[in-house]
Phi, psi and omega in degrees: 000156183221165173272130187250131152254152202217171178211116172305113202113345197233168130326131208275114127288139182232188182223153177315165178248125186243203184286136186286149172271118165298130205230148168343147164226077172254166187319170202226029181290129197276147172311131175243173177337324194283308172326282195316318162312311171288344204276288203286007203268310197269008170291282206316312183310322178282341176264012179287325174294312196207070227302337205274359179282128171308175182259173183296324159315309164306260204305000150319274202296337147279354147296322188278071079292308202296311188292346185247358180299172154336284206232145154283095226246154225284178162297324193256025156247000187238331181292318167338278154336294175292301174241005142114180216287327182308343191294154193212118198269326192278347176275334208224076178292293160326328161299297180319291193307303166309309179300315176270018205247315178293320165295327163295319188274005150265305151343303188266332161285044183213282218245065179231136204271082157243171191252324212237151164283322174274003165299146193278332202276002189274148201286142223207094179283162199269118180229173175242108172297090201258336155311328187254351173273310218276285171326325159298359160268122154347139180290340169267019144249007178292333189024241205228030157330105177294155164243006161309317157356292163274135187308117130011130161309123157092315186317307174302338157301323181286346162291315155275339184280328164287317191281346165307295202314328194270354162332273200271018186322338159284349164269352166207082145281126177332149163270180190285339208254123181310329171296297159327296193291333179296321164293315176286348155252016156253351110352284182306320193292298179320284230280354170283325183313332216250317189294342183278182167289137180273097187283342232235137177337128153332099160231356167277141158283107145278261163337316167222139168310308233244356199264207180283100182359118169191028136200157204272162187306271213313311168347305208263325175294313158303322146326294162303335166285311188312319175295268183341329174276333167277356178275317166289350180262355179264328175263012182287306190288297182343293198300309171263027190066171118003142126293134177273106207281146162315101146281083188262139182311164163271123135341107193275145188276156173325139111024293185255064164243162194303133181289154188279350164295032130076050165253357167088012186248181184258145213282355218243326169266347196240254186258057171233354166265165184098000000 
């Protein structure tokens, strides 16, 4: 039996089924708004220290890297990474307990068999239309706010979930089988697509149903290729495993070449005999 990996557009491929990647195991009550707030409530406390802290979009998307990597990669090599060498897991315990409540409900929605973007169980990044926010103000609190400026639906997310991946860049080396690697850099390629600007007219309403255009259909399709690309990259590694690393031999020396134990006899008289 095999795993099918799918995309929306591409033809189904599947790969042997290896050892499944073991994921956090905490309660598995999925986040609701009073979280994610609390979440970015201890962003912000933390950037009082340390301006270099991400907004919570960003770390969204470096969980999803972190739940679809290869290997399992431990917390006290990735908190470092993320929120910088000062983080101490144990003062922002509540902060910690949300991050893994969050890593199970994106784990179990990546491998709940869906089809369709409008299955509830499909995975859902937490992202902000802030373009759109910025626009939903009076124009005179808006003050002289670019909106070039301002990040894209999805782009931050799509900024963190990449900047994981160049963390580690040895965990996501093409595999050896042509078909894999190829899913995996047309994976990659939507969520980088998601790191650019959104150039294409306004024409969605986001942020409010009722509110100002501020983002164009290709966006939201990109978008969408971009969820469907975490769906293959989580069941792309499922499928294959760890990467094994090469064990390579040393060269054994020649019958008459001096033995490398430095006794000055020929390796053939010495621990080359018998």
């Amino acid at each position: 039996m095999g795993i099918i990996l799918f995309r929306a557009g591409d033809a189904a491929k599947s790969f042997p089924l290896a050892t499944p990647i073991p994921a956090p195991t905490p309660p598995t009550l999925p986040l609701g708004p009073d979280d994610f707030e609390a979440q970015e409530a201890e962003l912000d406390a933390l950037r009082e220290g340390d301006e270099e802290i991400p907004q919570w979009e960003f770390c969204e998307g470096f969980l999803a890297v972190l739940v679809c990597s290869r290997r399992v990669v431990a917390p006290e090599e990735y908190w470092p990474v993320l929120l910088g060498d000062d983080f101490n897991p144990v003062q922002h315990m509540e902060f910690v307990w949300r991050w893994r409540r969050r890593w199970v409900e994106v784990a179990a929605a990546l491998d709940a068999p869906v089809e369709t973007l409008d299955d509830e169980r499909t995975y859902q990044p937490e992202v902000l239309d802030t373009r759109g926010a910025v626009l939903s103000l009076p124009e005179a609190e808006r003050g002289d706010t670019d909106l070039v400026s301002v990040p894209a639906f999805g782009q931050v997310w799509a900024l963190g979930f990449m900047y994981a991946i160049e963390t580690w860049p040895d965990d996501w080396l093409p595999p050896r089988d042509p078909d894999a690697a190829q899913m995996l850099d047309n994976a990659l390629g939507a969520i980088v697509a998601l790191t650019e600007d959104d150039s294409g007219k306004p024409t969605v309403a986001v942020y409010a149903e009722d509110g100002p255009p501020s983002v164009s259909e290709k966006r939201l399709d990109d978008f969408g290729a971009a969820i469907w690309a975490v769906y293959d990259l989580r069941q792309l590694w499922k499928s294959l495993g760890p990467r094994v690393e090469t064990i390579r031999k040393q060269p054994q020396p020649g019958r008459n070449d001096p033995c490398p134990c430095g006794s000055g006899k020929k390796y053939k008289k010495c621990h080359g005999a018998g």
